[in-house]
C-alpha positions as CSV (number, residue, x, y, z in Angstrom):
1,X,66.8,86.7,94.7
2,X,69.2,84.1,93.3
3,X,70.3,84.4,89.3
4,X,67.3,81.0,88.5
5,X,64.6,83.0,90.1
6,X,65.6,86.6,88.1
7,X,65.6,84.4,84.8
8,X,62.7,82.5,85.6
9,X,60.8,85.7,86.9
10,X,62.0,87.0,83.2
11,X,60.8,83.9,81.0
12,X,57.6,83.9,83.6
13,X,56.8,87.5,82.4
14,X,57.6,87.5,78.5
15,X,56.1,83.8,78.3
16,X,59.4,82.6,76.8
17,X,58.9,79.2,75.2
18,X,62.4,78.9,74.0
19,X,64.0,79.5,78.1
20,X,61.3,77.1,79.5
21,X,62.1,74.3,76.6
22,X,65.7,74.5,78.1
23,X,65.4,75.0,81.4
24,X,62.2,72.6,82.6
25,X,64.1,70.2,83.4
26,X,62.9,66.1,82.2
27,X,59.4,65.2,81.7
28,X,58.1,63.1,83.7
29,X,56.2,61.4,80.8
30,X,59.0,60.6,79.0
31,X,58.6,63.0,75.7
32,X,59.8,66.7,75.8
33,X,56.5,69.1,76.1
34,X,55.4,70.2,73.0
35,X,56.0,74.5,72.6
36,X,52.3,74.4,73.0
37,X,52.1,72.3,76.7
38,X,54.7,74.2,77.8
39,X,53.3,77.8,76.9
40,X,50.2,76.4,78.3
41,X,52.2,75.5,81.1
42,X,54.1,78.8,81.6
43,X,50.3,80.8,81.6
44,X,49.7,78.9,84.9
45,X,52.5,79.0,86.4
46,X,53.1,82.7,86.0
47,X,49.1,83.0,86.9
48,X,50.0,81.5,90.1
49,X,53.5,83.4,90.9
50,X,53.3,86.0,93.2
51,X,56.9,87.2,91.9
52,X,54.6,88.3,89.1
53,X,53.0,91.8,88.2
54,X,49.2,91.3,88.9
55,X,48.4,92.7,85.0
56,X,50.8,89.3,83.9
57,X,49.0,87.0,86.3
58,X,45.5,88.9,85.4
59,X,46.2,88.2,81.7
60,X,47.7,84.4,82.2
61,X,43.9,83.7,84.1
62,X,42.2,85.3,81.2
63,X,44.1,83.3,78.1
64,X,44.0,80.2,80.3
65,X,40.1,80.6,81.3
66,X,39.2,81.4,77.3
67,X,40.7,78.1,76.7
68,X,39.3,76.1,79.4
69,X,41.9,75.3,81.4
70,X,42.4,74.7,85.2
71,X,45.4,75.0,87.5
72,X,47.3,72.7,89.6
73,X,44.6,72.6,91.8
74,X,41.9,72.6,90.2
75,X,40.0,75.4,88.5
76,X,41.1,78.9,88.2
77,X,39.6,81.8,91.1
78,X,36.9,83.9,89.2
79,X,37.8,86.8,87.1
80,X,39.3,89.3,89.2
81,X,40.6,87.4,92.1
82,X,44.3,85.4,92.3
83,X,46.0,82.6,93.8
């Protein structure tokens, strides 16, 4: 596993904002994410990771189904299952 992945893995699992911010690369929209699209953004993709512990991904489908929220493809596996 290459030094990105470990620190991505890390970010992934502590839902670190502040590394994402930096290291997200351009938006595509134009405007940096605000820190709330990008945690948003962060509970889906480590929801989706399979780099991740299940408990993290568990918990990303929970705070990201209480809030309404999909994933890329569409909506979230019911409560128990994962991508």
């Amino acid at each position: 596993m290459n030094d990105w992945v470990k620190a991505r893995n890390k970010a992934l699992l502590a839902l670190d904002v502040d590394w994402a911010l930096v290291n997200a690369g351009p938006s595509p929209f134009g405007a940096p994410p605000t820190r709330e699209v990008m945690l948003i953004a962060l509970h889906k993709a480590r929801y989706e990771c399979p780099d991740m512990p299940a408990e993290a991904r568990h918990s990303s489908g929970a705070w990201l189904r209480e809030r309404g929220y999909g994933w890329r493809v569409g909506p979230l596996l019911p409560e128990g299952e994962l991508p």
